[in-house]
C-alpha positions in Angstrom: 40.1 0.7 36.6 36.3 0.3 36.8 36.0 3.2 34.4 37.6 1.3 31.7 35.3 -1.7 31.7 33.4 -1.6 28.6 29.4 -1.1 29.4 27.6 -4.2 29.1 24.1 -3.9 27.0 21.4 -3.5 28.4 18.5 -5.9 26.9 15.6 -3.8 25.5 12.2 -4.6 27.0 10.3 -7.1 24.4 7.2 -5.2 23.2 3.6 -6.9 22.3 2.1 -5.5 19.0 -1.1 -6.2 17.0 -1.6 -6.6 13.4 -4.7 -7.3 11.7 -4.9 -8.3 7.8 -7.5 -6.8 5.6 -8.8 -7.1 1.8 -10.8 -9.1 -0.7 -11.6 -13.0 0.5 -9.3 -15.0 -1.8 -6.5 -12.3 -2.7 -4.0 -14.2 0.1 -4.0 -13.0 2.9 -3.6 -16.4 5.1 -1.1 -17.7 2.6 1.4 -14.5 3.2 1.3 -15.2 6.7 1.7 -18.9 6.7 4.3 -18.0 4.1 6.4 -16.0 6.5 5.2 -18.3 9.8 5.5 -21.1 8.6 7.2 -21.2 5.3 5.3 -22.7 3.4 2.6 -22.3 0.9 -0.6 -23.6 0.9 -2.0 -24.1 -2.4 -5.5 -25.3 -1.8 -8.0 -22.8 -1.3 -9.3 -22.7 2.1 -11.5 -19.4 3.5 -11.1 -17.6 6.4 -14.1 -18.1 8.6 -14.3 -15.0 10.7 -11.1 -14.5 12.6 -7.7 -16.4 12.7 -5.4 -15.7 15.2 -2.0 -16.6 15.8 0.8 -15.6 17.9 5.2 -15.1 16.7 7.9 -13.9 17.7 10.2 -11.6 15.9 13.8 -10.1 16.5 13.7 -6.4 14.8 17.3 -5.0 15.8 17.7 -5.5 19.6 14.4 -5.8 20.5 12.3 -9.0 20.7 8.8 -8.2 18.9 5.7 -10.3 20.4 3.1 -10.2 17.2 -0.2 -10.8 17.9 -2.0 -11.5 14.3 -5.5 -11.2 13.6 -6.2 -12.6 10.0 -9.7 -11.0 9.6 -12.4 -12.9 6.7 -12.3 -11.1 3.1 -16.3 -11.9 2.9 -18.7 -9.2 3.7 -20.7 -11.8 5.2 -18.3 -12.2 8.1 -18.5 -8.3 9.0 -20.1 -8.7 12.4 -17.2 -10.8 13.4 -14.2 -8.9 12.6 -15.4 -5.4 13.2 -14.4 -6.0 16.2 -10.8 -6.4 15.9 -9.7 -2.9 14.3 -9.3 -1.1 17.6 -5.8 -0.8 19.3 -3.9 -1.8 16.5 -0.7 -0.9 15.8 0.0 -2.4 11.7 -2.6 -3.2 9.1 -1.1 -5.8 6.3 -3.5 -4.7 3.3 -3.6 -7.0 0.6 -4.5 -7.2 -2.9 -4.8 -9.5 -6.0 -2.7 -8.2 -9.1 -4.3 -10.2 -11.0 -8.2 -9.1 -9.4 -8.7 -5.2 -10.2 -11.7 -5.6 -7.9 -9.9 -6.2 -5.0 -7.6 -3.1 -5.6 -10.0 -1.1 -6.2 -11.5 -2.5 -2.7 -9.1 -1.0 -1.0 -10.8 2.6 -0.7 -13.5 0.5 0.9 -11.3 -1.2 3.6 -10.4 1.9 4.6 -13.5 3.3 5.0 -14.7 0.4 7.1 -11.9 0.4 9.4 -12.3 3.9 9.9 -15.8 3.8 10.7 -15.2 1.3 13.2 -12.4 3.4 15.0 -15.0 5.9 15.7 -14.6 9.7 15.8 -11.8 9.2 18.3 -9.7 6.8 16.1 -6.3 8.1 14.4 -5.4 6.1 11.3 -2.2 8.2 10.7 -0.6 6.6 14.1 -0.7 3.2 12.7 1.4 1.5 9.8 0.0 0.2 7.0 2.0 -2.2 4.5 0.2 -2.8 1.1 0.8 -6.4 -0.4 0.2 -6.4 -4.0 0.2 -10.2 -3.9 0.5 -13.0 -6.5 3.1 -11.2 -8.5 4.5 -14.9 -10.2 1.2 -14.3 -11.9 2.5 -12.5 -14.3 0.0 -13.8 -17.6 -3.5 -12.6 -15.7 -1.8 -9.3 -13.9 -4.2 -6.3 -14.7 -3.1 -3.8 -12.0 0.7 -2.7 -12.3 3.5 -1.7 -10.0 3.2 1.8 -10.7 -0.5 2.0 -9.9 -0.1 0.1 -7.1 2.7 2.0 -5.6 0.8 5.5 -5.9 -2.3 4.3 -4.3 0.2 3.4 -1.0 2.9 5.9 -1.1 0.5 9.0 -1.5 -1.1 7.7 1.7 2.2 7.7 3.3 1.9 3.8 3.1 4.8 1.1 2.9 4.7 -0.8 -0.8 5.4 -4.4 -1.8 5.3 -7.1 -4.4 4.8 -10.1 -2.9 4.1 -13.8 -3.6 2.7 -16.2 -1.0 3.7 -19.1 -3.3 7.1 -18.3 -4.1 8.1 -16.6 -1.1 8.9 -13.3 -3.1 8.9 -10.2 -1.2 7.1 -11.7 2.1 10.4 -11.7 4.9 11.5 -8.4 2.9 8.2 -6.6 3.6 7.4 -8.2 7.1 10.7 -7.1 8.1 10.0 -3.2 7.2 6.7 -3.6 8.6 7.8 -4.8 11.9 10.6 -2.5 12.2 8.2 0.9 11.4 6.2 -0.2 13.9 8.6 -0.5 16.9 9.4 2.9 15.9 6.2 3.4 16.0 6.5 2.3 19.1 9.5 4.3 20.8 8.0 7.2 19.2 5.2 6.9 21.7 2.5 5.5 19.5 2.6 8.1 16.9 4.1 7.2 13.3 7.6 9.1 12.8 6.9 11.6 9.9 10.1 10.3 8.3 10.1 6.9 7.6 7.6 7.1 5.0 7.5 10.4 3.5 6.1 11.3 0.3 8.1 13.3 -2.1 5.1 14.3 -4.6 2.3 16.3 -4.3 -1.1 15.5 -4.4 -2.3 16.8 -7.2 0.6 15.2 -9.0 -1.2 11.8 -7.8 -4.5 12.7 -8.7 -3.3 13.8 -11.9 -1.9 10.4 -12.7 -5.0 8.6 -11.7 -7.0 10.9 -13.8 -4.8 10.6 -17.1 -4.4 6.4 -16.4 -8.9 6.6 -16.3 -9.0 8.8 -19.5 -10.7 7.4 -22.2 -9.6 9.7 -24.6 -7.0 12.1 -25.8 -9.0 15.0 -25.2 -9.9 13.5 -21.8 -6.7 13.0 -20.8 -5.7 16.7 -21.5 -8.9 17.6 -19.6 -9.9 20.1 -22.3 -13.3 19.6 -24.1 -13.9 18.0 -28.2 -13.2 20.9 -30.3 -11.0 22.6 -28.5 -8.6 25.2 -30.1 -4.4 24.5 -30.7 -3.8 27.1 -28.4 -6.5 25.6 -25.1 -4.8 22.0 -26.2 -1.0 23.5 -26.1 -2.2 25.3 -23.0 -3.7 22.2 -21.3 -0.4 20.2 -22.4 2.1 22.5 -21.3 0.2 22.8 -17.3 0.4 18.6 -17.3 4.0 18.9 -18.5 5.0 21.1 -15.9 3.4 19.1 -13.4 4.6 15.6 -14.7 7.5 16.0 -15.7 9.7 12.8 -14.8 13.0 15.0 -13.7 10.3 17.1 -11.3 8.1 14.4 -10.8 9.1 11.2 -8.5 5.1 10.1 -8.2 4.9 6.3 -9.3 3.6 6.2 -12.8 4.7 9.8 -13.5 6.9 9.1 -17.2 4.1 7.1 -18.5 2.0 9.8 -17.8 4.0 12.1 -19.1 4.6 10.2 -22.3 0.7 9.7 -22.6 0.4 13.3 -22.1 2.4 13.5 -25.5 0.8 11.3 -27.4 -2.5 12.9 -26.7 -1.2 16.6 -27.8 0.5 15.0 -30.9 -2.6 13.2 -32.0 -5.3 16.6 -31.2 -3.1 18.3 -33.1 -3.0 16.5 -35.6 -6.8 16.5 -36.4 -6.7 20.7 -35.2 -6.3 23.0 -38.3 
């Protein structure tokens, strides 16, 4: 009889992580936490001094999710302070201003610092990182677009999202995906399952993309020099078009690449007797 009884659950052990915040001062990092915390927004500006911490409690699946958040100062004047904070954590919420390129293109620089401060012994690749490109409702002073955005994190193997602290858009979505890779994280004994956020383009296809969205001109873009013959500039094209093509190509920003790609052979020849 006893071998019919159905099994009762066991309850999973809760688990304690830490998550820092990093970018820019002003780019909204405090309002996408109190957003998801707290719901609410908080529409005057008011700057981190050094560190805020806070403490919440999460449900991801069956497991209850103790997350310890450090909220770390955009200013480089508060570097002493949270340099101190980057070691034995498990996610990093990076965030940026769509509307600020400066603070996107920061985020090479927030990378570097937190790697520096891990030491020669830190691993980046065994901790989650979510990039927040934040005040999406925006939309009139956005310089820096989805598909820009979404290459810099995916070719790093990064999650992506759009979010807005004011309106709420994207914040429980992206916490919720954050948490969740990092309790597998977790149960994969601290080191970041290969699978959950694989990348299916190369890197050269990325760096390509970069390159062509930085030309500043058709023959630039092409990568061939002023002058240039119709069969080096057919040459060139028919390389990037292999490599770009949007049916062999899933890298964000690859078709507008491509179609750039186009318009750049189209208008060399043009001028190329």
């Amino acid at each position: 009889m006893e071998a019919n009884l159905p099994k009762r659950k066991e309850t999973r052990k809760s688990l304690r992580i830490k998550v820092i915040s990093m970018g820019n001062a002003e780019v909204g990092k405090s309002c996408i936490i109190k957003r998801y915390c707290e719901k609410r927004f908080v529409p005057k500006y008011l700057a981190t001094i050094g560190i805020d911490y806070g403490v919440t409690k999460v449900q991801i699946r069956d497991r209850e999710i103790k997350v310890n958040i450090f909220d770390m100062a955009g200013h480089p004047f508060f570097y002493e302070v949270r340099n101190e904070f980057y070691k034995d954590t498990q996610g990093v919420v990076l965030v940026y201003d769509v509307g600020q390129k400066e603070s996107f293109d920061a985020l090479d620089g927030w990378m570097a610092e937190m790697k520096q401060e891990l030491g020669p012994h830190g691993n980046m690749e065994n901790i989650v990182f979510v990039v927040c490109a934040n005040k999406i409702d925006c939309t009139k002073h956005r310089c820096v677009d989805e598909s820009e955005g979404r290459l810099w994190a995916e070719s790093r193997g990064f999650l992506y999202f759009e979010t807005s602290a004011q309106t709420g858009e994207g914040i429980n979505e992206m916490f919720q995906t954050f948490y969740s890779a990092i309790v597998d994280l977790c149960d994969n004994g601290g080191k970041r399952p290969t699978s959950s956020m694989s990348v299916g383009f190369t890197k050269e296809q990325a760096d390509t993309i970069r390159r062509i969205r930085n030309s500043k001109d058709s023959w630039d873009m092409l990568g061939v020099k002023p002058g240039a013959t119709r069969d080096e500039v057919n040459k060139a094209y028919r390389k990037l078009a292999v490599l770009l093509h949007p049916d062999k190509c899933v890298a964000p920003g690859s078709e507008d690449a491509f179609k750039a790609v186009v318009n750049a052979r189209t208008a060399l020849l043009k001028n190329i007797k």
